[in-house]
N, CA, C, O and CB atoms as a CASP TS submission, in Angstrom:
PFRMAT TS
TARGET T0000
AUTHOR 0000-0000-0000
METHOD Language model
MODEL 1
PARENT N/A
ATOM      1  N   UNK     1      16.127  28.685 -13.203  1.00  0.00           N
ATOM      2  CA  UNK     1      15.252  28.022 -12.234  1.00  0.00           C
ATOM      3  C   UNK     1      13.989  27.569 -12.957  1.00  0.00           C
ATOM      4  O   UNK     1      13.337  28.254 -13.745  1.00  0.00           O
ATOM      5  CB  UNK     1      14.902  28.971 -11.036  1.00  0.00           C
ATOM      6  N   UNK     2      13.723  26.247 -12.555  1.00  0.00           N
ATOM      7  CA  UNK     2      12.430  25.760 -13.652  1.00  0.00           C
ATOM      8  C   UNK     2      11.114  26.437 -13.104  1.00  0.00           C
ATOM      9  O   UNK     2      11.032  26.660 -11.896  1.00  0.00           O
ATOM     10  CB  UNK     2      12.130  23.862 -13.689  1.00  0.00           C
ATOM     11  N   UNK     3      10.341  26.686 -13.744  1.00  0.00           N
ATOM     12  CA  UNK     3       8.908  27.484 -14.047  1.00  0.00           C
ATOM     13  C   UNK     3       8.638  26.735 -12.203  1.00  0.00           C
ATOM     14  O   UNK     3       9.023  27.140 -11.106  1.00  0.00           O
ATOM     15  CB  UNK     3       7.514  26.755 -15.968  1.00  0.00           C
ATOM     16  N   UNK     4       7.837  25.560 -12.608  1.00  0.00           N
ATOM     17  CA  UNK     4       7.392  25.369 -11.185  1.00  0.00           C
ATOM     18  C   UNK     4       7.847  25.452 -10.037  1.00  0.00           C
ATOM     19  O   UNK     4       6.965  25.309  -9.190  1.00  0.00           O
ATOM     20  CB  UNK     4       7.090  24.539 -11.026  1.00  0.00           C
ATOM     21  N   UNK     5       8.930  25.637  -9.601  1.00  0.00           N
ATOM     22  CA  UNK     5      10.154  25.777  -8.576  1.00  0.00           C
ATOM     23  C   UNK     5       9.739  27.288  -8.457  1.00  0.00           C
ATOM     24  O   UNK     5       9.215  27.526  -7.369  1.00  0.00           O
ATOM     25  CB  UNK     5      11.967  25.372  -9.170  1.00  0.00           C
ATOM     26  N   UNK     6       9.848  28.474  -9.381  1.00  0.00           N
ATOM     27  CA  UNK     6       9.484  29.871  -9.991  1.00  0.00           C
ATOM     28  C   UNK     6       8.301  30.062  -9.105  1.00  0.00           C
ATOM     29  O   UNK     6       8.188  30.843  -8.160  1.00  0.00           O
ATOM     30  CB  UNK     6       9.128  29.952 -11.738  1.00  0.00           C
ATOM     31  N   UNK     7       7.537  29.304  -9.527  1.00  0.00           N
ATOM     32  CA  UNK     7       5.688  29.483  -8.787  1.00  0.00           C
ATOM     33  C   UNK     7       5.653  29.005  -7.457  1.00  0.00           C
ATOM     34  O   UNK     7       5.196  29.895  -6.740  1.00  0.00           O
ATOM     35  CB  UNK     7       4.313  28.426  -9.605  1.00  0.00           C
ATOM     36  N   UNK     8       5.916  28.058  -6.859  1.00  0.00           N
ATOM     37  CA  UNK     8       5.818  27.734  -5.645  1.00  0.00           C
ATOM     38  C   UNK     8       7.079  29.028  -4.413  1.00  0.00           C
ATOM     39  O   UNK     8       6.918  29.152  -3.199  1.00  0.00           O
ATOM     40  CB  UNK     8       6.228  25.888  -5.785  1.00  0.00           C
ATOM     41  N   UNK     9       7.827  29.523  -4.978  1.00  0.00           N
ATOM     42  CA  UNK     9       8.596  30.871  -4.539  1.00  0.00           C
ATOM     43  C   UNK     9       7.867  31.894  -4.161  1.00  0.00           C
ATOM     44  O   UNK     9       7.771  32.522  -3.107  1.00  0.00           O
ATOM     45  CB  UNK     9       9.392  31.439  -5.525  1.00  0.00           C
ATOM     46  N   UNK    10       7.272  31.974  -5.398  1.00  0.00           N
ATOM     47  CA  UNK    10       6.619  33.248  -5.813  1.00  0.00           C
ATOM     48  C   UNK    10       5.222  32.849  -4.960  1.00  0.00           C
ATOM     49  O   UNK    10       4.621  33.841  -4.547  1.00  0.00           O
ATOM     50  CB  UNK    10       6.468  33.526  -7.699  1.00  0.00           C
ATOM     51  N   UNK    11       4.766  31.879  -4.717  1.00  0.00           N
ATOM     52  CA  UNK    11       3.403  31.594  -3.856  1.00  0.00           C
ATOM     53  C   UNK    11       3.480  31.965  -2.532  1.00  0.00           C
ATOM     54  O   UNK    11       2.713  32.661  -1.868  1.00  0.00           O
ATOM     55  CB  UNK    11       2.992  30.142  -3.802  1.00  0.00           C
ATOM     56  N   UNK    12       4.622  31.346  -2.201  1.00  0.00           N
ATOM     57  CA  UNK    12       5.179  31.637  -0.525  1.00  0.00           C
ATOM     58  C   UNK    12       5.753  32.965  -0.558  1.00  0.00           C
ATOM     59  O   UNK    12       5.836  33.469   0.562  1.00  0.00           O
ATOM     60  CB  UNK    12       6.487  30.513   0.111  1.00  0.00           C
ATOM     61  N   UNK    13       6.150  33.639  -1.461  1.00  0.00           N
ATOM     62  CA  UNK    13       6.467  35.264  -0.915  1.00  0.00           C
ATOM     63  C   UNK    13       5.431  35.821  -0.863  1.00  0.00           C
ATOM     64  O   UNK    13       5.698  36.957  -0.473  1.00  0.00           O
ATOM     65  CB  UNK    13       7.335  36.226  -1.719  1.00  0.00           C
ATOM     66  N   UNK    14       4.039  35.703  -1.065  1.00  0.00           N
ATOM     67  CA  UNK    14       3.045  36.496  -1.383  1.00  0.00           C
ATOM     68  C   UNK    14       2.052  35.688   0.144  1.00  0.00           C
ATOM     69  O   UNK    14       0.859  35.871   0.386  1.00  0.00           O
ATOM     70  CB  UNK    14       2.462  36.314  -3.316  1.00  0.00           C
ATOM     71  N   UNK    15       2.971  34.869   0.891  1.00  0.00           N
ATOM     72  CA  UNK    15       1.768  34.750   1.955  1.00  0.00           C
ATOM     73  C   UNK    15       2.537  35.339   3.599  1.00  0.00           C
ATOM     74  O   UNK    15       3.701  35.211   3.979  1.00  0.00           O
ATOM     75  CB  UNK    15       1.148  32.735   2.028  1.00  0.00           C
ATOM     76  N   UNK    16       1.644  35.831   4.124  1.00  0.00           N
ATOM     77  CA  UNK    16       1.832  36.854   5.293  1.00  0.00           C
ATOM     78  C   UNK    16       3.117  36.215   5.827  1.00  0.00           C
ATOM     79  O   UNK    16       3.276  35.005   5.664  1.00  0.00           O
ATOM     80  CB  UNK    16       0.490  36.964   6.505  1.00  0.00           C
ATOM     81  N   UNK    17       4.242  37.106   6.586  1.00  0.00           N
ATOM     82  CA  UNK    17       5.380  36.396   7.658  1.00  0.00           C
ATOM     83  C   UNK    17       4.950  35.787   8.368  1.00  0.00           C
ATOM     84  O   UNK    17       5.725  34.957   8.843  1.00  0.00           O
ATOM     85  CB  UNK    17       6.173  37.062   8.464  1.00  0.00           C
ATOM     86  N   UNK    18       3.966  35.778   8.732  1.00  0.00           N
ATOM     87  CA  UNK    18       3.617  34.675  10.251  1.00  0.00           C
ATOM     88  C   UNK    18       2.739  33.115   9.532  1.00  0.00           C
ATOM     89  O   UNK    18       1.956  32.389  10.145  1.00  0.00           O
ATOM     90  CB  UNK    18       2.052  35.816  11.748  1.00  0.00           C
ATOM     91  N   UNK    19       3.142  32.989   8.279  1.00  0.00           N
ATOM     92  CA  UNK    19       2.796  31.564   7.945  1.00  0.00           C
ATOM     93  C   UNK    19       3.828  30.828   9.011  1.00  0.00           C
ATOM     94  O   UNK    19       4.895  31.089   9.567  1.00  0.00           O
ATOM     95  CB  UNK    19       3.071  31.138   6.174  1.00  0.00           C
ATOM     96  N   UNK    20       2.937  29.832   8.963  1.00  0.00           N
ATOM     97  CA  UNK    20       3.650  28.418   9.962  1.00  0.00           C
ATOM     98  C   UNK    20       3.844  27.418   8.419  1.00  0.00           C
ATOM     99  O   UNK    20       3.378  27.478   7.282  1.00  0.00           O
ATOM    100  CB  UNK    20       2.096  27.401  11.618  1.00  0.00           C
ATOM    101  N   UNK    21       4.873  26.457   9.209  1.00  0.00           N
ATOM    102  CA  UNK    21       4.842  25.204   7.752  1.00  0.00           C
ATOM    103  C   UNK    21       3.834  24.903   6.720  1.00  0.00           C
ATOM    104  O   UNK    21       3.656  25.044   5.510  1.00  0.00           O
ATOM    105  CB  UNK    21       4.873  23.817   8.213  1.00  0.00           C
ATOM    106  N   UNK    22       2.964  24.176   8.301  1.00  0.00           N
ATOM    107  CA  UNK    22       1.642  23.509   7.955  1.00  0.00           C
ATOM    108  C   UNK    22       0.578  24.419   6.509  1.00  0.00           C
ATOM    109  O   UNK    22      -0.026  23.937   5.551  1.00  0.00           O
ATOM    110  CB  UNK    22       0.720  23.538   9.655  1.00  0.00           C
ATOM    111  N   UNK    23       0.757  25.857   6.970  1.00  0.00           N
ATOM    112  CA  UNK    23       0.201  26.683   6.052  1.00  0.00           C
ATOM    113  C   UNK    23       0.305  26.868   5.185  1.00  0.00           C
ATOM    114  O   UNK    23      -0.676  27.223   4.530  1.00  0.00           O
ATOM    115  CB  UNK    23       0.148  27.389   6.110  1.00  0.00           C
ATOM    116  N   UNK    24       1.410  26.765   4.672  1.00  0.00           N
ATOM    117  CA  UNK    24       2.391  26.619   3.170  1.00  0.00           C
ATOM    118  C   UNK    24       2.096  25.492   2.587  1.00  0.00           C
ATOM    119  O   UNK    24       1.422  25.565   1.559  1.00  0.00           O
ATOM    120  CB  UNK    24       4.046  26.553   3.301  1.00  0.00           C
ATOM    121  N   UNK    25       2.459  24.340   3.016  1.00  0.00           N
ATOM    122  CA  UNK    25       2.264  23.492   2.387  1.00  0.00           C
ATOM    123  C   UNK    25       0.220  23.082   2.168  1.00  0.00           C
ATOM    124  O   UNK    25      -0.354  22.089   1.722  1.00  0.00           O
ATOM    125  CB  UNK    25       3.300  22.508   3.112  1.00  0.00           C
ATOM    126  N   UNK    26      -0.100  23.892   2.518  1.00  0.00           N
ATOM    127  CA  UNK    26      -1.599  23.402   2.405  1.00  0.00           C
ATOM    128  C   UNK    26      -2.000  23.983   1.193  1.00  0.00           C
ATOM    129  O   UNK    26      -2.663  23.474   0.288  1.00  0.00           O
ATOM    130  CB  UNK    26      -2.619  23.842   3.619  1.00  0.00           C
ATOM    131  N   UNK    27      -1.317  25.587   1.318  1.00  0.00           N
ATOM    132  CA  UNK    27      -1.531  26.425   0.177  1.00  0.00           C
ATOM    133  C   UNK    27      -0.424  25.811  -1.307  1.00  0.00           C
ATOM    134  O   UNK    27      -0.761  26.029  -2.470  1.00  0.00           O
ATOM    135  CB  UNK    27      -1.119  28.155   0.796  1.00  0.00           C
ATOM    136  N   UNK    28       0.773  25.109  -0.964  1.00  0.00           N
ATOM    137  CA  UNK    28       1.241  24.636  -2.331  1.00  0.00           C
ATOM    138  C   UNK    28       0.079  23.423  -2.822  1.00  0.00           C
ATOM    139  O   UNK    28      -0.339  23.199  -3.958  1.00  0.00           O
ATOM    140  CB  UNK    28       2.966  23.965  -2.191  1.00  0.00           C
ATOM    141  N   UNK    29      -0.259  22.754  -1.544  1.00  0.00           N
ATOM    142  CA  UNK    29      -1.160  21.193  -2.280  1.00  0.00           C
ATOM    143  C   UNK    29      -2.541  22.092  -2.910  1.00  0.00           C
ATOM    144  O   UNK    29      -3.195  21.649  -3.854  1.00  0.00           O
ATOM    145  CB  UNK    29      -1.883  19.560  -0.630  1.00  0.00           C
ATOM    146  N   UNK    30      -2.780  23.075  -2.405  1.00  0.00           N
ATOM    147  CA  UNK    30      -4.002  23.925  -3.266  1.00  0.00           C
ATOM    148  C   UNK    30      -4.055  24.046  -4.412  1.00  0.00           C
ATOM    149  O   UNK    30      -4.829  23.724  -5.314  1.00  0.00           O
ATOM    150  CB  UNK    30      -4.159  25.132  -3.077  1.00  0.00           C
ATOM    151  N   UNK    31      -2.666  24.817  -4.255  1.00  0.00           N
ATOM    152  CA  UNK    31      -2.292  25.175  -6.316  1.00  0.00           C
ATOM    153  C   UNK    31      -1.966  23.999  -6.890  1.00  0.00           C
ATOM    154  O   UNK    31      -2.214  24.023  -8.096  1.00  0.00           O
ATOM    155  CB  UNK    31      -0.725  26.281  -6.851  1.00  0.00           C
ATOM    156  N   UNK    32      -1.438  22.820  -6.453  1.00  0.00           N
ATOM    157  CA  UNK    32      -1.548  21.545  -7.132  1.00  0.00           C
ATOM    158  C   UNK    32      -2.847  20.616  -7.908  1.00  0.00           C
ATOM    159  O   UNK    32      -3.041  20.035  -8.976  1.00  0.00           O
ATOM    160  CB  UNK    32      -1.118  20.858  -6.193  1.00  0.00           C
ATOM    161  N   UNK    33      -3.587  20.905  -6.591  1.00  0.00           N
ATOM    162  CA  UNK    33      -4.811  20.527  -7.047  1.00  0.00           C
ATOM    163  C   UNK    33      -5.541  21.357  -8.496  1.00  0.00           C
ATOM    164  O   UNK    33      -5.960  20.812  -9.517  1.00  0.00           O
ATOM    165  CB  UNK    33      -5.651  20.703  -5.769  1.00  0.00           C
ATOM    166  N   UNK    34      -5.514  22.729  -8.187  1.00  0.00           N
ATOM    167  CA  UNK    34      -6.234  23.922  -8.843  1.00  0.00           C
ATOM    168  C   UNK    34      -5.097  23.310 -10.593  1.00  0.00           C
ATOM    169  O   UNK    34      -5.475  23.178 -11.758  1.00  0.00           O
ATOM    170  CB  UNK    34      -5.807  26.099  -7.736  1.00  0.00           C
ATOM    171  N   UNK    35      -3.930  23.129 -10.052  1.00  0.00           N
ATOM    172  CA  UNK    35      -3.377  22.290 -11.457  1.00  0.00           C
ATOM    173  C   UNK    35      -3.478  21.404 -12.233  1.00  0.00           C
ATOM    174  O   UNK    35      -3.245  21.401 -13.442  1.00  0.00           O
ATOM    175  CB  UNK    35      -2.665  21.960 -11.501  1.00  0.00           C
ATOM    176  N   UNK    36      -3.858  20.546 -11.520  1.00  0.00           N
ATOM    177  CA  UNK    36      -4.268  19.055 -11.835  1.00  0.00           C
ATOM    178  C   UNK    36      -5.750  19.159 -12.651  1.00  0.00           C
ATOM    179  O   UNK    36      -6.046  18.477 -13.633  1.00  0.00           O
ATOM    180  CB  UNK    36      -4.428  18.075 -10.260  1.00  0.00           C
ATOM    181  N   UNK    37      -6.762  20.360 -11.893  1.00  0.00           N
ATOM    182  CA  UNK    37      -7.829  20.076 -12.499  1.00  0.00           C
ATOM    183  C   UNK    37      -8.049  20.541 -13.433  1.00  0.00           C
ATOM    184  O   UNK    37      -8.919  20.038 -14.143  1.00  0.00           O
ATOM    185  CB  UNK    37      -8.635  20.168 -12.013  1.00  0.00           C
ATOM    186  N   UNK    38      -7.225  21.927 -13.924  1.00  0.00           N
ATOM    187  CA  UNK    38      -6.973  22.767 -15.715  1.00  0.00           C
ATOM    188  C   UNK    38      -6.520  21.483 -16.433  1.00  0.00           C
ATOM    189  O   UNK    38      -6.989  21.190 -17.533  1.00  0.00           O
ATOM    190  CB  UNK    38      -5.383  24.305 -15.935  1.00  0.00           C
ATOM    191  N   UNK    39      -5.545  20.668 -15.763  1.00  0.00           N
ATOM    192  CA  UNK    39      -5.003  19.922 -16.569  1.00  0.00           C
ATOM    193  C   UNK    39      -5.904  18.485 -17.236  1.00  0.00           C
ATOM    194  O   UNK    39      -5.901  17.674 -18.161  1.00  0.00           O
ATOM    195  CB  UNK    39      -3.825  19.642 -15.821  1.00  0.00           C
ATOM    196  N   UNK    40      -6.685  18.924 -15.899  1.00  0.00           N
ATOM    197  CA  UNK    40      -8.116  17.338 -16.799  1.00  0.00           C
ATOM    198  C   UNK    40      -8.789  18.294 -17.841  1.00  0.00           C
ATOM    199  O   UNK    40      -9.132  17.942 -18.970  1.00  0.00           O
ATOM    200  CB  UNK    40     -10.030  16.435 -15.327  1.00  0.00           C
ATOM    201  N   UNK    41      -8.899  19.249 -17.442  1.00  0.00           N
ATOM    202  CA  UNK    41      -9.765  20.125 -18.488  1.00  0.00           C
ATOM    203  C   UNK    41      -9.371  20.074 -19.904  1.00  0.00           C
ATOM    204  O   UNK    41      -9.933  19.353 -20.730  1.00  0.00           O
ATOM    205  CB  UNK    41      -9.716  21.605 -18.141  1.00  0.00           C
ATOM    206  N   UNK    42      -8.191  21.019 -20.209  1.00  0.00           N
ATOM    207  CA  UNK    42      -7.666  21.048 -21.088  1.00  0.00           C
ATOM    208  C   UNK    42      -7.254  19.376 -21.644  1.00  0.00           C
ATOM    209  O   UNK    42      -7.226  19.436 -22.873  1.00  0.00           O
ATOM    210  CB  UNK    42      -6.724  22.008 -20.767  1.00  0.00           C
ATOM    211  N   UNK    43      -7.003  18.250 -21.279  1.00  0.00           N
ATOM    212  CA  UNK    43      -7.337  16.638 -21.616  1.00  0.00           C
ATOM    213  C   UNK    43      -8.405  16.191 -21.992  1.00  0.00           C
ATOM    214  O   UNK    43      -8.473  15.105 -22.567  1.00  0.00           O
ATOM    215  CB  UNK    43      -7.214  15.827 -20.687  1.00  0.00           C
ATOM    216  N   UNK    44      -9.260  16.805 -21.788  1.00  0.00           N
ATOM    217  CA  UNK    44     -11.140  16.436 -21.649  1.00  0.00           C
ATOM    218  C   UNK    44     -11.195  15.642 -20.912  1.00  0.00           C
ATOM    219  O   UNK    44     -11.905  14.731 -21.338  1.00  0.00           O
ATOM    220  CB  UNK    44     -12.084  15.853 -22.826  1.00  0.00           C
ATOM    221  N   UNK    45     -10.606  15.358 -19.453  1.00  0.00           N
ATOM    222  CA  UNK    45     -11.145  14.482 -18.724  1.00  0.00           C
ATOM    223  C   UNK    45     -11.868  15.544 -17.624  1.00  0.00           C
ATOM    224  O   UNK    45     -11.448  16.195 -16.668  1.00  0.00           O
ATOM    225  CB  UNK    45     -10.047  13.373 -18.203  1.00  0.00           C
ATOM    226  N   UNK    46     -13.096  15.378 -18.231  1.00  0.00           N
ATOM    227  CA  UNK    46     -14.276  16.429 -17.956  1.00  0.00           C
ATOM    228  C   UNK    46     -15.166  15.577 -17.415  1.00  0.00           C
ATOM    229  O   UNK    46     -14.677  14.452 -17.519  1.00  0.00           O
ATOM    230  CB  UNK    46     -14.934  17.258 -19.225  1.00  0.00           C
ATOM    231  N   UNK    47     -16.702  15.502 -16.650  1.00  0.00           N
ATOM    232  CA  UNK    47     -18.223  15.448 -16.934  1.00  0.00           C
ATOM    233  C   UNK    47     -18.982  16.447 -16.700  1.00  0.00           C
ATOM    234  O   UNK    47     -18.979  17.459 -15.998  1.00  0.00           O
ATOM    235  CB  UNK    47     -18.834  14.543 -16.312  1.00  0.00           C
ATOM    236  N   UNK    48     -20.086  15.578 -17.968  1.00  0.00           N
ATOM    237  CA  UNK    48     -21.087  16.660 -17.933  1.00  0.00           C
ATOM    238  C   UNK    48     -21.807  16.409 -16.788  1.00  0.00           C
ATOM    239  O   UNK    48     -21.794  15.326 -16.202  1.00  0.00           O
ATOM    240  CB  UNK    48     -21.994  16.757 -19.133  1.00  0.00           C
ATOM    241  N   UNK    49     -22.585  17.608 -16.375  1.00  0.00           N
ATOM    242  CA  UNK    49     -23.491  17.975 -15.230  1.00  0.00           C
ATOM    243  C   UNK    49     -24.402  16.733 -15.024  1.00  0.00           C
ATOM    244  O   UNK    49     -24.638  16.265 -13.910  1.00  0.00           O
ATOM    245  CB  UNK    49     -24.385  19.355 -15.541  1.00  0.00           C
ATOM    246  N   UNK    50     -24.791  16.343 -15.943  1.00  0.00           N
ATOM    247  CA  UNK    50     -25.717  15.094 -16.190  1.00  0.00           C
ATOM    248  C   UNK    50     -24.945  14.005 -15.595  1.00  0.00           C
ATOM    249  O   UNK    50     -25.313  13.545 -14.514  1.00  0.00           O
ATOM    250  CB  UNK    50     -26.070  14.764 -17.801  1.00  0.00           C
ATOM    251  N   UNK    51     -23.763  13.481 -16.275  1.00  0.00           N
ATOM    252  CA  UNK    51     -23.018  12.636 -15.891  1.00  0.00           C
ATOM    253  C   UNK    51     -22.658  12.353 -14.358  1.00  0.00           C
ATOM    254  O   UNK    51     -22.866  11.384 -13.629  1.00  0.00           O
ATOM    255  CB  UNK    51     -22.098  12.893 -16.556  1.00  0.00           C
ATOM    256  N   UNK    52     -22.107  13.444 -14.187  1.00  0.00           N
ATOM    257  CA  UNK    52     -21.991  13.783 -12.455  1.00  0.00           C
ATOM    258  C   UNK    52     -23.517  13.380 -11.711  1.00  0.00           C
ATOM    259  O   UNK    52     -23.602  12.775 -10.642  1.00  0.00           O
ATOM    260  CB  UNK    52     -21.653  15.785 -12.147  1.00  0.00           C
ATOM    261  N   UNK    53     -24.447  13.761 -12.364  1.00  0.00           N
ATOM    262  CA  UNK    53     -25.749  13.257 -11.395  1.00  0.00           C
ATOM    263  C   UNK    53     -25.889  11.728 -12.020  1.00  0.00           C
ATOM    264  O   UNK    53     -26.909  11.124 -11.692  1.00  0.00           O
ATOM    265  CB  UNK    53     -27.460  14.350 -11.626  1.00  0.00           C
ATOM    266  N   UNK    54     -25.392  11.370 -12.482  1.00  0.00           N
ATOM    267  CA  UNK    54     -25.693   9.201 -12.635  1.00  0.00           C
ATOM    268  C   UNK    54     -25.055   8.932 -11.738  1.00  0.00           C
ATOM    269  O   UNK    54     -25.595   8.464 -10.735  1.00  0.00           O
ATOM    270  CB  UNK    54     -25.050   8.015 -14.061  1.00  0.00           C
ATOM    271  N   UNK    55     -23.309   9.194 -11.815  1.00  0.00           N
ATOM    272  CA  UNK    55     -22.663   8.831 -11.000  1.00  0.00           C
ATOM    273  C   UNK    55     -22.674   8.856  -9.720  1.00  0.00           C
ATOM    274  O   UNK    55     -22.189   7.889  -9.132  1.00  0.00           O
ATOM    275  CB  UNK    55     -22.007   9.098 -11.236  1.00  0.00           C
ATOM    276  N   UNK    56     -23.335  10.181  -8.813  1.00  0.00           N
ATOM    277  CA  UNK    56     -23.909  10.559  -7.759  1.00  0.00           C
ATOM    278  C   UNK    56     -24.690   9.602  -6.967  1.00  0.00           C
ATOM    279  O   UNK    56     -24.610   9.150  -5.824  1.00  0.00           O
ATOM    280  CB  UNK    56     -24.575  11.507  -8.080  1.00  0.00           C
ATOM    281  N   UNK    57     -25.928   9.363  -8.552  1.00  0.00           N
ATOM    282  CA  UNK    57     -27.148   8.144  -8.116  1.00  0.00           C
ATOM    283  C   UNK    57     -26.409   7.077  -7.787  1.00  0.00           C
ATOM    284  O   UNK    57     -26.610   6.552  -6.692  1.00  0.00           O
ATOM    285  CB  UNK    57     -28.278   7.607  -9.329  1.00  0.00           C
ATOM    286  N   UNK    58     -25.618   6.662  -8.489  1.00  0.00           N
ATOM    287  CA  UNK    58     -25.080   5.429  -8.460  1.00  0.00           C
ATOM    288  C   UNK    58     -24.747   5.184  -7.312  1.00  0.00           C
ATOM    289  O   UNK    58     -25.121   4.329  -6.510  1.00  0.00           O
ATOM    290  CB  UNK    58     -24.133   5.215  -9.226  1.00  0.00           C
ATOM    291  N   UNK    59     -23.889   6.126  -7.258  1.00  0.00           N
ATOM    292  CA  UNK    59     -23.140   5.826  -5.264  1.00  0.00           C
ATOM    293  C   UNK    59     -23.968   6.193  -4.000  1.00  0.00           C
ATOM    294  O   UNK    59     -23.845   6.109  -2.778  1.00  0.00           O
ATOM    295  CB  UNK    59     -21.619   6.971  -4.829  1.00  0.00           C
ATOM    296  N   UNK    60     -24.765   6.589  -4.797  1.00  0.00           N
ATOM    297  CA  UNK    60     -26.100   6.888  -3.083  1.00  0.00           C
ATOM    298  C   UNK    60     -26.480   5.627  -3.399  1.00  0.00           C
ATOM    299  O   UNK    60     -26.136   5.172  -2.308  1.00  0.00           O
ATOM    300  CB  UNK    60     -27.856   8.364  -2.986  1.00  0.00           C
ATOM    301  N   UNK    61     -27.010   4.426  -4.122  1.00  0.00           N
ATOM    302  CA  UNK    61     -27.676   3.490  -4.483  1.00  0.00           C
ATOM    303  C   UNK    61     -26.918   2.218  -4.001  1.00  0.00           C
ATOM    304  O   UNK    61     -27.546   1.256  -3.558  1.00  0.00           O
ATOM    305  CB  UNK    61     -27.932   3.620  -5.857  1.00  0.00           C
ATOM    306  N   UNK    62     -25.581   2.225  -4.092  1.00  0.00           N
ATOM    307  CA  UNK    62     -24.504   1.425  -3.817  1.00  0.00           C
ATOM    308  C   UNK    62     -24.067   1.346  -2.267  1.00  0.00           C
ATOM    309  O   UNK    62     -23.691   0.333  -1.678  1.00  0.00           O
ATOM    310  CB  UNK    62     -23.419   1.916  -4.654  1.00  0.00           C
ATOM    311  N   UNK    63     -24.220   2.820  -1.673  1.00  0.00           N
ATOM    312  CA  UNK    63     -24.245   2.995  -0.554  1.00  0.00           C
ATOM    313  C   UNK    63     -25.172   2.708   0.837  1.00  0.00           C
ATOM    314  O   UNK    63     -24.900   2.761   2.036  1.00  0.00           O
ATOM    315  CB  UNK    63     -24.087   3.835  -0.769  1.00  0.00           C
ATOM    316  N   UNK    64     -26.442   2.368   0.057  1.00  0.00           N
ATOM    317  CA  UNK    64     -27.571   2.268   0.850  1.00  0.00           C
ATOM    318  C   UNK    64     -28.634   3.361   0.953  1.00  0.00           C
ATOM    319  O   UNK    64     -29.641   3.157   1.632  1.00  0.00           O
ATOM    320  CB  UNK    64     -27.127   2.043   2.025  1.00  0.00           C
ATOM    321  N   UNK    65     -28.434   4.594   0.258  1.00  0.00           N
ATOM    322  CA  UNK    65     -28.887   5.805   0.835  1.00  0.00           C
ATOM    323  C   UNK    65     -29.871   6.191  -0.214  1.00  0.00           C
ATOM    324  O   UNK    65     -30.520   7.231  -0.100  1.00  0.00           O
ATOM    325  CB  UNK    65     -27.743   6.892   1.136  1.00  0.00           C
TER
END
């Protein structure tokens, strides 16, 4: 059984019997996300703290605000 198939099993056995669908799948798109973003990390698709505040300005500025 492939690794990720493995983890998403192993995610849903570890959440209470009275999950509903909706709950599961909120908690798999979680760990997706929480994946996606090690995975910019480890890529260096990073910013710095600084960076994040231009970009911030930018879009309050663009926005009107």
């Amino acid at each position: 059984m492939g690794s990720q198939k493995r983890e998403a099993i192993d995610l849903i056995e570890r959440l209470p019997d009275e999950v509903n669908t909706a709950d599961i799948i909120e908690e798999l798109y979680f760990k997706w996300q929480v994946d996606e973003g090690l995975r910019d990390v480890v890529e260096g698709r990073t910013l710095s703290h600084g960076e994040l505040k231009e970009r911030l300005a930018q879009w309050r500025i663009s926005a009107g605000r």
